[in-house]
C-alpha positions in Angstrom: 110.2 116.7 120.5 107.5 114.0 121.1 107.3 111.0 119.0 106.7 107.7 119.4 107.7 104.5 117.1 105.4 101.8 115.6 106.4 99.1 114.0 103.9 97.9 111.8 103.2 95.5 108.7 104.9 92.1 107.6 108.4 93.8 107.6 108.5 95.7 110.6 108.2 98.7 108.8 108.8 101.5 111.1 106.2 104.3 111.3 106.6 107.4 113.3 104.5 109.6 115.4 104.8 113.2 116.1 102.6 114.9 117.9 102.4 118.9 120.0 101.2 119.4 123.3 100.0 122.6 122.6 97.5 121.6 119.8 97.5 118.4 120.4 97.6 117.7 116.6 99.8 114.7 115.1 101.4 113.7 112.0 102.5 110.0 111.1 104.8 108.8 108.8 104.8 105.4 106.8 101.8 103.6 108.3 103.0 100.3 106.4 100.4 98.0 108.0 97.5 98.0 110.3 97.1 101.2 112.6 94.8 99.8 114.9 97.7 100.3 118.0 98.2 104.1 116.5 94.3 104.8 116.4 93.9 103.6 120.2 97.4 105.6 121.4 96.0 108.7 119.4 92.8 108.5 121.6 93.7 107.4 125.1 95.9 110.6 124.9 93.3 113.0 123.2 95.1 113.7 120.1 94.5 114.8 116.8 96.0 113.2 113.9 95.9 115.5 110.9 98.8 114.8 109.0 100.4 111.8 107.4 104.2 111.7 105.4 105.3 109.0 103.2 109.3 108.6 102.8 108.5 106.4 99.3 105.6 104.6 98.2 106.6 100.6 98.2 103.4 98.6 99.6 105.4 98.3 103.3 105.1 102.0 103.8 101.8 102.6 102.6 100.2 99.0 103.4 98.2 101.3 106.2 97.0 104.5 104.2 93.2 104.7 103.9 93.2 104.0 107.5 94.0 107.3 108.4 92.3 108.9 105.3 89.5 109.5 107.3 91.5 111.6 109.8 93.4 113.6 107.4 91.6 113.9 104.4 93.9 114.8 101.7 96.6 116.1 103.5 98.8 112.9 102.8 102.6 113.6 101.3 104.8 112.0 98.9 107.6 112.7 96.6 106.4 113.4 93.2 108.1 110.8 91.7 106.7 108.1 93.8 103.0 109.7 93.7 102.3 107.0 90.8 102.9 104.0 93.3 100.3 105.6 95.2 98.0 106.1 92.2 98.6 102.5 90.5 98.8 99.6 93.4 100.5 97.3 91.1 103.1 99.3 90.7 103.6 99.4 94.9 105.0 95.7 95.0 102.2 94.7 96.2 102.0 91.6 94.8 105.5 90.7 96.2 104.8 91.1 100.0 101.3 89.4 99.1 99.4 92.8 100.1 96.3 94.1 98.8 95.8 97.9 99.3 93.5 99.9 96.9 95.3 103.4 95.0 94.6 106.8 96.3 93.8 109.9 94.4 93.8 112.7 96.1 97.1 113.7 98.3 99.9 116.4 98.0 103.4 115.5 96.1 106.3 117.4 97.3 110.0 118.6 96.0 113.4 118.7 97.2 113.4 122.2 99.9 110.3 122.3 99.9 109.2 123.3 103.7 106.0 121.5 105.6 104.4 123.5 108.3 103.1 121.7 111.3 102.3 123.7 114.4 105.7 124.4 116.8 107.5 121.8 113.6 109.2 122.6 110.1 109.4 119.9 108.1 111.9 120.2 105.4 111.8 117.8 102.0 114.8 116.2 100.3 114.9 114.3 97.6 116.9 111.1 98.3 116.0 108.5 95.3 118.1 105.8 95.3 115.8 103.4 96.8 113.2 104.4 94.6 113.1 107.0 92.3 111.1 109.2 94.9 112.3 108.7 97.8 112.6 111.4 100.6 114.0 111.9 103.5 111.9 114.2 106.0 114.4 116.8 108.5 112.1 117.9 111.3 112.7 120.8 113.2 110.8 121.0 116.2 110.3 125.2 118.5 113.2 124.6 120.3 115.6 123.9 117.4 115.8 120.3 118.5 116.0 118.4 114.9 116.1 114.4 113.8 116.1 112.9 110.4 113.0 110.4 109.4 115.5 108.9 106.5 113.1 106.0 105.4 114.7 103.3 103.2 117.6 105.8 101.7 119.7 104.8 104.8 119.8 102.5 108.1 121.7 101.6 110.5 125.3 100.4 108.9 122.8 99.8 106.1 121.1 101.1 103.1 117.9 100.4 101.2 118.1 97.8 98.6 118.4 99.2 94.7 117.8 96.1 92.6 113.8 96.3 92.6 112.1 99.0 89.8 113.1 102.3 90.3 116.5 101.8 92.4 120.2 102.9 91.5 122.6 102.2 93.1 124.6 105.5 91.6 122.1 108.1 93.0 121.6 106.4 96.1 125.3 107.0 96.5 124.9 110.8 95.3 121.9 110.7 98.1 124.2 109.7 100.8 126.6 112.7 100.0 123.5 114.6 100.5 123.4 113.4 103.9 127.2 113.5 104.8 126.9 117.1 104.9 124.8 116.9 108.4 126.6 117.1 111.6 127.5 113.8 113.2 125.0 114.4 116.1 122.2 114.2 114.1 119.7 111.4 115.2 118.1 109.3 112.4 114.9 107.4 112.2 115.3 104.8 109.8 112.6 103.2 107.8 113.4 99.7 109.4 115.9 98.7 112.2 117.1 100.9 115.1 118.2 104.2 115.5 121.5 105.8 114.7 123.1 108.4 113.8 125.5 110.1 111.3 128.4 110.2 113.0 128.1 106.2 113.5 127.6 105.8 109.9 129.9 108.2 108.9 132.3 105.7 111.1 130.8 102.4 110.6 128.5 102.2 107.8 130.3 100.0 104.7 128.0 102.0 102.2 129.0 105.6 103.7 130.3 107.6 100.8 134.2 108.3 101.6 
């Protein structure tokens, strides 16, 4: 599975690339500030960016957007209950982080199951709110049945997304986080912000882990 991270924005947001040799077409999710670094890597290795997934649609995930609307038209994703954020930018936080990013119209909202295609990837929706009311978590599925878990700001390493800002509760965060107990320990996650883990080592370690 080829990806490659980018951290991007005031908070270190983490964004994610995917790409496949074969087509060489790529998806990006949460381009939460400039993309200038993600532009240039997409060219000096001749690929095709056609694709771009939101995990929730606070001003750091999004800060980067119209950007890429150029490259991928309308083919941008969010959960349906975040697609207002997108709509309305004062209802993104903006303001807070200082940020200044325009509303977008025309993108795709998605639902819990629901299955992206991506050539030689399934990308498979769930609804994770908690965070924000819309949140969503992305399990990607790559040919060789090689799969990771973009998990945004529903969970981190030992850590979880804040819930005291609109939209966040702190009870279905908890109900999302039973949701994602029921994956093996070996799955890799690709939080929103901070390093890499896993669920076994939040299963183990994290003080928020449902027990």
């Amino acid at each position: 599975m080829n990806y490659k991270r980018f951290p991007l924005g005031a908070l270190w947001t983490n964004g994610y690339l995917f790409w496949d040799d074969e087509t060489r077409e790529a998806f990006f999710i949460d381009p939460g500030g400039k993309t200038e670094d993600v532009i240039n890597f997409l060219s000096d290795n001749d690929l095709k960016l056609t694709m771009v997934l939101l995990t929730h649609g606070h001003i750091d995930h999004i800060a980067g957007i119209h950007e890429f609307v150029p490259f991928v038209n309308n083919n941008i994703y969010i959960g349906s209950k975040d697609a207002f954020m997108l709509r309305q930018p004062s209802a993104n936080l903006q303001a807070l982080l200082g940020v200044h990013c325009t509303g977008i119209q025309d993108f795709k909202e998605v639902h819990d199951g629901e299955i992206i295609d991506f050539p030689n990837y399934s990308i498979k929706v769930m609804e994770t709110p908690g965070h924000t009311e819309g949140s969503v978590c992305y399990l990607i599925t790559d040919k060789d049945g090689h799969n990771l878990l973009i998990s945004g700001d529903t969970l981190f390493a030992q850590s979880v997304g804040r819930t005291d800002l609109d939209g966040g509760d702190d009870l279905k965060l908890e109900a999302s986080l039973r949701k994602l107990a029921e994956f093996p320990d070996g799955l890799h996650v690709l939080p929103g912000h901070g390093p890499d883990t896993n669920i076994g080592s939040e299963r183990e370690l994290n003080p928020y882990w449902p027990r």
